[in-house]
N, C-alpha and C positions, 0 to 999 in steps of 0.2 A: 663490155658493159659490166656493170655489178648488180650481183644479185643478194640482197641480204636472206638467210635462211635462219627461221628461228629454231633452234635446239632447246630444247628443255627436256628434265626428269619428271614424267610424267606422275611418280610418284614421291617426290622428293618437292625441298622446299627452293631450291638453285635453279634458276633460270638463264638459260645458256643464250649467246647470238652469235652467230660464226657472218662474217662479214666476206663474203666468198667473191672473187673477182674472174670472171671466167670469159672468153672472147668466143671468137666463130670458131667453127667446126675444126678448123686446120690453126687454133692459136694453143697456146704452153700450155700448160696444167696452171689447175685453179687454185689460186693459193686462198690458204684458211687463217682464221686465228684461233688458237687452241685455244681448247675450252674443257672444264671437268668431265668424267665418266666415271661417278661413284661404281666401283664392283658391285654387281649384282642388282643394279639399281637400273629402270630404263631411262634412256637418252629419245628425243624425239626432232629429228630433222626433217626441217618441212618444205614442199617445193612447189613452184609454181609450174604448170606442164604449160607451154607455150603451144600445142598443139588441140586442134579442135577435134573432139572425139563424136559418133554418134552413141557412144557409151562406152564411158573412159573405163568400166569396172574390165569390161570382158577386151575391149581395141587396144590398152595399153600394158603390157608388163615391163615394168622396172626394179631396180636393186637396185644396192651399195656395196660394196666390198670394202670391209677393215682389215688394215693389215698392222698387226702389232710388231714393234722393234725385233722382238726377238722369233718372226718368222710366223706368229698365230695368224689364221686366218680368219674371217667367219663373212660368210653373204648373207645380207639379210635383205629379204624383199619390202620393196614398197606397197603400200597399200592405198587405194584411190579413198576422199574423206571427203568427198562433194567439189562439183562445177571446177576448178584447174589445179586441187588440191591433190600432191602426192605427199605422203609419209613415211619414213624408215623410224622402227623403234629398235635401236639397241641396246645390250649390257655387255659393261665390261667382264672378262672372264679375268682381269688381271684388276693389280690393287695398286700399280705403278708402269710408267712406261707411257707410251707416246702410240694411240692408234694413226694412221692415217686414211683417210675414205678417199674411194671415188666410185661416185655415179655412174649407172648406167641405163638404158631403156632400146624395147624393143616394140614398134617402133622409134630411131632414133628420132629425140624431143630436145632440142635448144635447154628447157629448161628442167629438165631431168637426167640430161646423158652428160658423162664425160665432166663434171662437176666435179670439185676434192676439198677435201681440207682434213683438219686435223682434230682431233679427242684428245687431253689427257687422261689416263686414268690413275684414279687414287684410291685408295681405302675407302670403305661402307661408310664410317663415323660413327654413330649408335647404329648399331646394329639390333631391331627391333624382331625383326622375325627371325625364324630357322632358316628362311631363305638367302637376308642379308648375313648373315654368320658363315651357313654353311654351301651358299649354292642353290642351283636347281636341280632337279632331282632326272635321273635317267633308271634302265636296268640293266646293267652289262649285259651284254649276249651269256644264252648260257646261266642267267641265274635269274631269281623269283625275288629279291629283295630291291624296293627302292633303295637308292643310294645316289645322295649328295654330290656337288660334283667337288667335294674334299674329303669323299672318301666316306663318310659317315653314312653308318641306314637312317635307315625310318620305315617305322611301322605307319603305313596307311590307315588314315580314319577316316570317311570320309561320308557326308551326312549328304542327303538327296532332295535338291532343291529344284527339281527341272523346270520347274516355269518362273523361277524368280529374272531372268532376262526380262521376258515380255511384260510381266505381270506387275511386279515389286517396283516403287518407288526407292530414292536412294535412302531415302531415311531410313524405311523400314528395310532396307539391305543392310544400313547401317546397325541396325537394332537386332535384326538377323547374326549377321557374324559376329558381333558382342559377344551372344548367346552361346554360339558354338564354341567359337576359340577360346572362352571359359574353360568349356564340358571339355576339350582336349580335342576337337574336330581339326584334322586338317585339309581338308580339300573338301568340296560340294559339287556334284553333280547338278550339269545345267544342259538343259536345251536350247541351244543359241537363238536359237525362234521359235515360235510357234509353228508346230508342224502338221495340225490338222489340213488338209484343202478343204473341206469342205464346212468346219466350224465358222460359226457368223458372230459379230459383236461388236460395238462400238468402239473407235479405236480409243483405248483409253486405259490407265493405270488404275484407277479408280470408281470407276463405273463397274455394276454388276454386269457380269459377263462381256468385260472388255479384257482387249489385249492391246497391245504394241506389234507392227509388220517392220519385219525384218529385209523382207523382198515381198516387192508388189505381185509379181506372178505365180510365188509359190503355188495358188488353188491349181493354177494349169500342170504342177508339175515342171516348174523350171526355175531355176535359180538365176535368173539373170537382170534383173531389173532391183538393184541393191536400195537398200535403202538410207544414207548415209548418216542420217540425223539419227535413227535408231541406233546403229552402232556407237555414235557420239556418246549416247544416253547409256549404252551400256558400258560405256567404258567408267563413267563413274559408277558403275555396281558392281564391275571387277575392284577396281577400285579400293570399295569397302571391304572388297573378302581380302584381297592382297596384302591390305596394309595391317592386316590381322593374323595375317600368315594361315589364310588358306586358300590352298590353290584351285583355282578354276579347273573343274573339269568339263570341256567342249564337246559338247556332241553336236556336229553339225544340223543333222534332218531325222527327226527319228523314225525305227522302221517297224514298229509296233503299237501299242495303242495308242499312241500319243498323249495329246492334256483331254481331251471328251471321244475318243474312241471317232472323230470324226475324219477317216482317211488318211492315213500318214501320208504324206509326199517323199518323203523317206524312198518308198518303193515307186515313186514312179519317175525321180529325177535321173537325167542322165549323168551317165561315168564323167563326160567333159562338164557338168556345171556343180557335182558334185565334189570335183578333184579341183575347181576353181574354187570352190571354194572354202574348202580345208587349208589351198593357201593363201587365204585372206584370212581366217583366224590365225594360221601362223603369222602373216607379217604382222598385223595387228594387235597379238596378244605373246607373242612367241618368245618377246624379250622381258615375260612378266613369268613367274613359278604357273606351269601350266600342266594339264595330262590329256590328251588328245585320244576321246573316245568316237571312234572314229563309225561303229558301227553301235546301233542303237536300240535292244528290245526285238528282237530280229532271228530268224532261225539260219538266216545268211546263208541260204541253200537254194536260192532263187537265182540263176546263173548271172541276171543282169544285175542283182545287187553284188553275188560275187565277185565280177567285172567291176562296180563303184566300189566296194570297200578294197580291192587290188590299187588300182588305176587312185586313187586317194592318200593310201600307204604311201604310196611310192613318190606321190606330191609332196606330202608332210617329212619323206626321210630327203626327197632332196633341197628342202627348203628351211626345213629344223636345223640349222648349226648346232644348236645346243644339244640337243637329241632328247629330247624330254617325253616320256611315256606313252606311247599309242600301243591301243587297244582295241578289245573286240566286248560290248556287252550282250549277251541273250537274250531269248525268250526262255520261258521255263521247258519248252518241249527238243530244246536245240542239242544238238551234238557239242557244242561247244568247243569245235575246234578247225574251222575255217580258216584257213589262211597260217597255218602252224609252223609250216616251213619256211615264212617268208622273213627276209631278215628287218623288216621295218615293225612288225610284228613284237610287242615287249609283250604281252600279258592277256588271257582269256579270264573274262568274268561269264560268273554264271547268274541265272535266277531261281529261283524258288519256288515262285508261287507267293500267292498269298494267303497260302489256307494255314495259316498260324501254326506248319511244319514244320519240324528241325527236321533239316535232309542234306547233313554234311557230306554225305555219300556224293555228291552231285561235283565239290570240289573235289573229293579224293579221286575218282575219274578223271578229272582233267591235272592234278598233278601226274599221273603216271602217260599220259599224253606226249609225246617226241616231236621234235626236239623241244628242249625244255623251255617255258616261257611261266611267266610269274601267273599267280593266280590269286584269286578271291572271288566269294560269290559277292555279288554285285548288288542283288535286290533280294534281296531276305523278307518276308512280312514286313509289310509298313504296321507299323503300330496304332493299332486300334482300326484298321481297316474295315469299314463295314459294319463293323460293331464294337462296340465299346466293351475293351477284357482280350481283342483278339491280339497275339501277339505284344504284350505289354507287361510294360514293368519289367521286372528280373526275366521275362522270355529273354527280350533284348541282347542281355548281356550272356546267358548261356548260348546262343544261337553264337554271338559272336566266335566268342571261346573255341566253339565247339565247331565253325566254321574254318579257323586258324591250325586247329590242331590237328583236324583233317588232310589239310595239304594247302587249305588257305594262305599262303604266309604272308604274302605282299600283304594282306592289312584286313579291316572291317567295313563294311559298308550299313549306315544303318539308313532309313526313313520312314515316316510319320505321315499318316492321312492326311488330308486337309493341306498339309504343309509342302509335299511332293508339289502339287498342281496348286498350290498358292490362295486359295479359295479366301476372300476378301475379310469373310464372316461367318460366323455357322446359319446365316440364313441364306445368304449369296443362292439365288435358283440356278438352274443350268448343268450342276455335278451330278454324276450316278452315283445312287447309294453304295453301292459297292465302293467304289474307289475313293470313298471319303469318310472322316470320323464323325460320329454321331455330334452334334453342338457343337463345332470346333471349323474354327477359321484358320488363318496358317498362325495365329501368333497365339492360339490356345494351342495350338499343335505342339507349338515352340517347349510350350512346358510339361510336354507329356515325361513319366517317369522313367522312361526307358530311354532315351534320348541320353541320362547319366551315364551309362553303363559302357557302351563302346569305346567312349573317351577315356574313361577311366584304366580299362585296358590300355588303351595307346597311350597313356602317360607312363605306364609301370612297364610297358614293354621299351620306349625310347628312354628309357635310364641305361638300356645292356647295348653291347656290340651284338645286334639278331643276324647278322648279315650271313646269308648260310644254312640258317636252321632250319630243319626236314622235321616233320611228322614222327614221332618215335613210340612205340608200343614196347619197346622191350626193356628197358630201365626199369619198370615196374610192374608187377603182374596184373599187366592190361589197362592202365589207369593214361589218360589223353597225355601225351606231351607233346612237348617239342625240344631237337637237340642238337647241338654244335659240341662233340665230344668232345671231354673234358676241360668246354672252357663254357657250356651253358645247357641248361636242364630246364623247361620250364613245364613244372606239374601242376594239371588243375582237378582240382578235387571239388566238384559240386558239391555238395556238404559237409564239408572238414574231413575229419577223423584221421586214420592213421595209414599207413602203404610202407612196405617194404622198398628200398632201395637195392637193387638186383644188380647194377650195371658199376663196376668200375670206372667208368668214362663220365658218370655223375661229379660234380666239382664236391667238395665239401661244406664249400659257405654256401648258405641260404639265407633268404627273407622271406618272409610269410605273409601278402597282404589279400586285406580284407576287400573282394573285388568291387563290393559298391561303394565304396567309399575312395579307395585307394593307398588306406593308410595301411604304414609295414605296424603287422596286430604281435610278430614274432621274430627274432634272429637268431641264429648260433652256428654251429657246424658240425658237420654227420663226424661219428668217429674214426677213426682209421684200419678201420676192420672190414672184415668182407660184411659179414651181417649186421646191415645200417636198416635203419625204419626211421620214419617220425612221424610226428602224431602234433596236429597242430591245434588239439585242444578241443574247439568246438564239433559238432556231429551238425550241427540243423543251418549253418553257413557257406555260401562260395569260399574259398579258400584256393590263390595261385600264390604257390610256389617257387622261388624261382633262387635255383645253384648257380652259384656265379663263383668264378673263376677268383683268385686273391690278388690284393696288389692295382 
């Protein structure tokens, strides 16, 4: 019989149909007709399952296997999208060359299994984001920097939106990542559902104190009863961060306060519907620029959560082809090193607190942590938390700094009251004063002043090769850096002035920018002598530094 499967780039403008011809159990392979696979861009093949499930999320798993000319592999799993719908999303890792697919399912399904056909792939065409340019991003074993899958870093920026899933209509998602990918933000933290059990509200976008369900059972503490139209919905709010080049960050269930401190279910899901479903955000989002924070606001010392953030890793590394960042985020009281030796394992964040602290202390402990895994603190003050002045303004941007040079280096995290947990309005009832900014709804949030600063960082830091660079005290007598000897220095001096250069391993060219702004305010190069200084003029301004290598 024939089965026609519609393929399309889910975020592209080329609409694919593969016309696939496939027989019973015991006939040939299914022949396809080729069809585009822009690199880097997802592909979506869709299928109809011929078998009758009493709940096709958790009775059915299926895949596809692509296999490139020249021997690549990659499996990507299917994901179920309502009543006999299965989906595979892929991306090309090549820019030419001929994939070929074929289906598969357990249990064996007429119209899921043993299916094939063929992808070309080609070149991106406009290349709009860093993603379409350079890839998705991983962290090699053994080292603390994002990096591209062509090789290139990137410094982490990455702004905290946890209830924009449930909360956030698409427009104002749309109006949301505008804002960011301005300021220089590349990724947003998100909470794939609402995770309180026991918070109540009209299901709604727009109504005070509504949400969006993501699964109907959550309050019991189980994940199995999915919700597919919800996912539908979020896929157009990846969507708008995607197409803006910033990557989703997934946090399945979170295991700390949540959006109203109303019970996380986080802590009370089991290992099996929690590791189900970390691979349903991989099939589902996996062929989009992703980072997979797997555990959530959590001191992760509670054996049965250690058992789900295990049992979940181990989901996401055999299901990830691409292998794209999974992680661990804290509580502020946590040891912050659960799971350290495990090799699914890229990266431990930390938190802070919200008590308008600078406490880089907190990253430099987990850089010196074995084996090495990438780092940043995660939750730093949200700006203006509580009260109006806390944690704001130029805080922002020192806290980042001063987070990075500590042993931070995969990147910054920053967030903003009101705008974390999405709150409609500044009058919206139902928030704790604590956890939200005085008169501010999340789109006054949007413009608080500190929100500049992180980004601005990560555009002066993605101009260098950072791939590498360690925390450095000894180039100059005691002043923050960071350093890739002699081919990168990068000195921050909170209010200008002058600092000796001690280290031969310092390059000689510099630039001098102004950190809230970003503009280079200075250039030249140290001289060729042992005893170098400079002195970048101002006393009462941030001031980074940064020696670079010639040529």
């Amino acid at each position: 019989m024939n089965r026609v499967l519609q393929i399309r780039p889910a975020l592209a403008s080329v609409f694919l149909v593969c016309v696939c011809t496939c027989g019973v159990a015991d006939a040939m392979s299914v022949v396809s007709a080729a069809k585009d696979a822009p690199q880097w861009q997802e592909c979506e093949i869709e299928f109809s399952a011929t078998g009758r499930y009493d709940n096709a999320y958790i009775d059915c798993k299926a895949w596809v296997d692509f296999v490139h000319d020249d021997g690549t592999k990659i499996r990507r799993p299917m994901f179920w999208d309502g009543g006999q719908t299965f989906r595979v999303r892929f991306a090309s890792t090549k820019s030419s060359g001929t994939w070929k697919w074929t289906s598969g399912s357990d249990p064996v399904d007429d119209g899921l299994h043993d299916l094939s056909g063929e992808l070309t792939a080609r070149p991106t065409g406009v290349a709009e984001t860093i993603f379409q340019r350079h890839g998705f991003w991983s962290i090699p074993a053994g080292e603390r920097n994002l990096v591209h899958s062509d090789g290139k870093s990137c410094f982490l920026c990455a702004d905290t939106a946890w209830a924009l899933p449930w909360r956030a209509t698409v427009d104002q998602a749309v109006r949301y990542a505008d804002d960011r990918a301005e300021k220089g933000f590349n990724a947003a933290l998100l909470m794939t559902v609402m995770p309180d059990s026991n918070t109540t509200g009209p299901r709604s976008r727009t109504e005070d104190k509504g949400f969006a369900v993501g699964f109907e059972d959550l309050p019991k503490g189980q994940l199995r009863e999915l919700n597919a139209e919800y996912f539908q919905y979020f896929d157009s709010l990846v969507d708008a961060l995607v197409q803006r080049g910033i990557a989703p960050v997934y946090q399945p269930v979170f295991h700390g306060y949540g959006w109203k401190g109303g019970g996380t279910a986080g802590n009370k899901v089991s290992a099996d519907d929690y590791a189900r479903y970390c691979r349903y955000l991989v099939a589902r989002y996996g062929a989009r620029p992703a980072i997979w924070l797997i555990g959530g606001d959590g001191p992760a010392v509670n054996p049965t959560v250690v058992e789900q953030l295990d049992q979940s890793g181990q989901e996401i590394e055999r299901w990830d082809a691409y292998r794209q960042p999974t992680g661990i985020h804290y509580s502020p009281h946590a040891w912050n090193r659960t799971h350290q030796d495990k090799t699914w394992l890229d990266f431990q964040w930390c938190q802070t607190g919200h008590n308008g602290e600078h406490v880089p202390e907190r990253v430099a402990d987990m850089w010196r942590n074995l084996p090495v895994k990438a780092v940043a603190n995660g939750e730093p003050t949200y700006e203006n938390i509580g009260e109006t002045g806390k944690g704001a303004g130029w805080w922002q941007g020192h806290e980042a700094i001063c987070n990075v040079t500590a042993g931070g280096t995969m990147g910054v995290v920053y967030g903003a009251a009101s705008l974390w947990n999405w709150v409609l309005h500044p009058d919206e009832p139902g928030h704790e004063v604590w956890c939200t900014a005085p008169g501010a709804g999340w789109e006054e949030a949007l413009e608080f002043e500190g929100s500049r600063y992180p980004g601005v960082l990560a555009k002066i830091m993605n101009q260098y090769p950072i791939r590498g660079m360690q925390p450095d005290w000894t180039c100059t007598y005691g002043r923050r850096g960071l350093l890739i000897p002699d081919k990168l220095f990068v000195l921050y001096l909170p209010t200008g002035g002058r600092t000796a250069i001690v280290s031969t391993e310092v390059p000689n060219a510099y630039r001098v920018y102004d950190l809230k702004t970003g503009q280079v305010v200075d250039k030249g190069r140290l001289p060729d002598d042992r005893r170098r200084s400079i002195d970048v003029g101002v006393t009462d301004q941030p001031r980074l530094v940064v020696f670079h290598s010639e040529g």
